[in-house]
C-alpha positions in Angstrom: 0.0 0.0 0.0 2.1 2.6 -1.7 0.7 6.5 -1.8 2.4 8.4 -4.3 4.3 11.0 -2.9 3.8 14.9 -3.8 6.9 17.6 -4.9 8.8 19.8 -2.4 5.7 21.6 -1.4 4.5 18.9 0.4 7.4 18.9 3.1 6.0 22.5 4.3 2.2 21.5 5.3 3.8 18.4 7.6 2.4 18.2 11.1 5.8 16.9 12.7 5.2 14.3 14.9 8.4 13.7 15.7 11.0 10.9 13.8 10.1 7.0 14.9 12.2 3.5 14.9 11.4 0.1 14.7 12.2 -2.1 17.3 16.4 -3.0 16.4 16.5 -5.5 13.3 14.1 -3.8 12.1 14.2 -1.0 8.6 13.9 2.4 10.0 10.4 3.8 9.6 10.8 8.0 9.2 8.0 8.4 9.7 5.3 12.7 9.2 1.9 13.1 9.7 0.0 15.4 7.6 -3.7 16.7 6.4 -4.8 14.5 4.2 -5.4 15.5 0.7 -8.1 13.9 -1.5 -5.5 11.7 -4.0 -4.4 9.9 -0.5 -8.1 8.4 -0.9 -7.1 5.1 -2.3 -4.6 4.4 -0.6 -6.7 5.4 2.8 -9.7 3.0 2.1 -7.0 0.2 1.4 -6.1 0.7 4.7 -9.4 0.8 6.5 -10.8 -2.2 4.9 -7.4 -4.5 6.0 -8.0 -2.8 9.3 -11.1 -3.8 9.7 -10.6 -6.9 8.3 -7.6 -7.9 11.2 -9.8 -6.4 14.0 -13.3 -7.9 13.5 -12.8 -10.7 11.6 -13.6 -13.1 14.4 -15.7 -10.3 16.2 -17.9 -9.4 13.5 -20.1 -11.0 10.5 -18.5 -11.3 7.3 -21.3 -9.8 5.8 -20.4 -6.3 7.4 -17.0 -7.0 6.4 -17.5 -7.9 2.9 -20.1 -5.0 2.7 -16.8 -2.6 2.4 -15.0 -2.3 -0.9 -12.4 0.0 -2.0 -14.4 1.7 -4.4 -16.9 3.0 -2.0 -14.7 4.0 0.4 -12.5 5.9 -2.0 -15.1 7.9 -2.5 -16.0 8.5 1.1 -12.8 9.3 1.9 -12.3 11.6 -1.0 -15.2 13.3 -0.6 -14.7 13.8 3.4 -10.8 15.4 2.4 -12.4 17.6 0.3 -15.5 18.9 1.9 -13.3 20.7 4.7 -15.7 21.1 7.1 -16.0 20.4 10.5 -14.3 16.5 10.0 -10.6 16.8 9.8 -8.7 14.3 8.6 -4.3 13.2 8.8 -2.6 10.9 7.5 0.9 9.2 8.6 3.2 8.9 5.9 6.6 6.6 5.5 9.3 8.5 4.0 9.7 5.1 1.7 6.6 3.4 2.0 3.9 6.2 1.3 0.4 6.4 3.6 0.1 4.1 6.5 -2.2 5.3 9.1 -5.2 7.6 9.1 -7.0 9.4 11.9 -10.2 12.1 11.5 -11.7 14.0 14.3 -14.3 17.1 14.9 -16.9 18.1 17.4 -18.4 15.4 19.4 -21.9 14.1 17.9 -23.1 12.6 21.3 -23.8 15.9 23.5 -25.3 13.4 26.5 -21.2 13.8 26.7 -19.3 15.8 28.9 -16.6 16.3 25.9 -16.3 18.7 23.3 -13.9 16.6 20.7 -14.1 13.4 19.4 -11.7 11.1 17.1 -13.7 9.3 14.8 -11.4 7.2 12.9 -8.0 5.9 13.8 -6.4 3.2 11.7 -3.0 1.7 11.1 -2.4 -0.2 8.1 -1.9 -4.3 10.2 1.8 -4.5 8.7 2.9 -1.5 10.2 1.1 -2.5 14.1 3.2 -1.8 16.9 5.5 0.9 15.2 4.6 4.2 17.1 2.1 5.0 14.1 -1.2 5.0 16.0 0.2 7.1 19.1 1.6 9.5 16.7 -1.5 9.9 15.0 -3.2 10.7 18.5 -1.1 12.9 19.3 -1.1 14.7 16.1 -4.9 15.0 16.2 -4.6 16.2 19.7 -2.8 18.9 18.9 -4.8 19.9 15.5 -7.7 19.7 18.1 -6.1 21.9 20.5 -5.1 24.4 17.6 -8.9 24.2 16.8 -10.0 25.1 20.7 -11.4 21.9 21.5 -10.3 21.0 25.5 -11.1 17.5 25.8 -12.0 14.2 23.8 -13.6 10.7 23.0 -13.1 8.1 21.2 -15.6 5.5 20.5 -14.5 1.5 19.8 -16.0 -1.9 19.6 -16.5 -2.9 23.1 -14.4 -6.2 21.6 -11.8 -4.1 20.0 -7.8 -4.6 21.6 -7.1 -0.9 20.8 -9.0 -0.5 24.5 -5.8 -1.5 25.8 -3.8 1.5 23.9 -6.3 3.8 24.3 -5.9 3.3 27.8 -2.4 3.0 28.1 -2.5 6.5 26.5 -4.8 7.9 29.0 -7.8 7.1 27.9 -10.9 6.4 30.8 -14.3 4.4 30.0 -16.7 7.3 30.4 -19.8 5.2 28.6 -21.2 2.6 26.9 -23.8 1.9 23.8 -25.0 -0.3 21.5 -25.8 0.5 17.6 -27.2 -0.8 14.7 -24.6 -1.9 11.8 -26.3 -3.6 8.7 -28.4 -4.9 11.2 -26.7 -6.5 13.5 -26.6 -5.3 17.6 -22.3 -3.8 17.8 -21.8 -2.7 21.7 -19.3 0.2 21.9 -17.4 1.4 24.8 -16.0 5.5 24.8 -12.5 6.2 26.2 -12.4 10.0 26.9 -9.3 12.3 27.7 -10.3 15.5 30.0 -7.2 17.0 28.5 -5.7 17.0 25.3 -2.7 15.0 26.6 -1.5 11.3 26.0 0.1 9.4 29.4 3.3 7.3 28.8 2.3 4.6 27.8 6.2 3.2 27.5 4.9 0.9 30.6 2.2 -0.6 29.9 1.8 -4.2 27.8 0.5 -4.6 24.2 2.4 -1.3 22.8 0.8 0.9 19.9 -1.7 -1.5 18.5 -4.1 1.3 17.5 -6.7 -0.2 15.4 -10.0 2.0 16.1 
């Protein structure tokens, strides 16, 4: 899952997130976040579906899964980049392997909450698990959302979902629970929510970055 890259430009509209490594052994992984812009699209959907598809695939139907192609969510993520409205949307980029994680975030949409942000979406392409990408992301939407004058956020995830485990390695408290409707089927969700716009160490704590929203 290559993105292609863009010209010099490009460099200037990075949100630095500082410069990552692998664990030793490893290829080095330089690693930006940045806005995403709409011919990321592909390359983002690609990315969402395998994420989905390593997360839920014993947690969910495979007619959910297999409702998801590339196609469709090209376009919903194309069209999301380019509205610029209240969603915003980043991107982490290899220096040599292109796009491989996504976050977007905005307003909260449940106002039962006590919180004024929210991350909706926060995926790391599966090869690249474990790598710093997912907390980097985090922190780069924190920090968007701070710039933006949000003071707080939530982040809703399957109730089944690992990434509970980063989420609250990084901070994160369960402040609720729901269940919704997907396709038809009953999905119970659990919300982490930070009352600061700060991630704790999690350097300590097991299952590393497995971020996977």
């Amino acid at each position: 899952m290559v993105a292609r890259r863009g010209g010099n430009g490009d460099s200037k509209r990075l949100l630095r997130a500082g410069r990552f490594r692998q664990a030793p052994g490893m290829d080095d992984l330089a690693m930006a976040v940045r806005t995403a812009r709409p011919d990321d699209a592909q390359t983002m959907a690609r990315i969402y579906i395998d994420a989905w598809h390593d997360t839920y695939a014993a947690i969910l139907p495979m007619e959910v899964l297999c409702a998801m192609t590339v196609r469709g969510q090209t376009a919903r993520w194309r069209s999301a980049i380019s509205a610029r409205g209240g969603e915003q949307i980043l991107v982490a980029e290899s220096a040599c392997r292109g796009v491989i994680g996504l976050a977007s975030f905005g307003p909260c949409h449940d106002r039962t909450l006590d919180f004024d942000g929210e991350v909706y979406t926060l995926y790391v392409a599966p090869d690249h698990l474990e790598q710093g990408v997912g907390s980097a992301l985090l922190r780069a939407s924190f920090k968007a959302m701070g710039r933006s004058h949000y003071t707080s956020c939530v982040i809703w995830a399957h109730a089944r979902n690992p990434a509970r485990y980063f989420y609250e390695a990084l901070g994160g408290r369960l402040v609720a629970q729901r269940s919704r409707r997907l396709r038809g089927w009953s999905v119970p969700e659990s919300a982490f929510g930070w009352r600061r716009l700060a991630l704790a160490d999690r350097s300590a704590a097991p299952g590393g970055d497995i971020s996977r929203h």
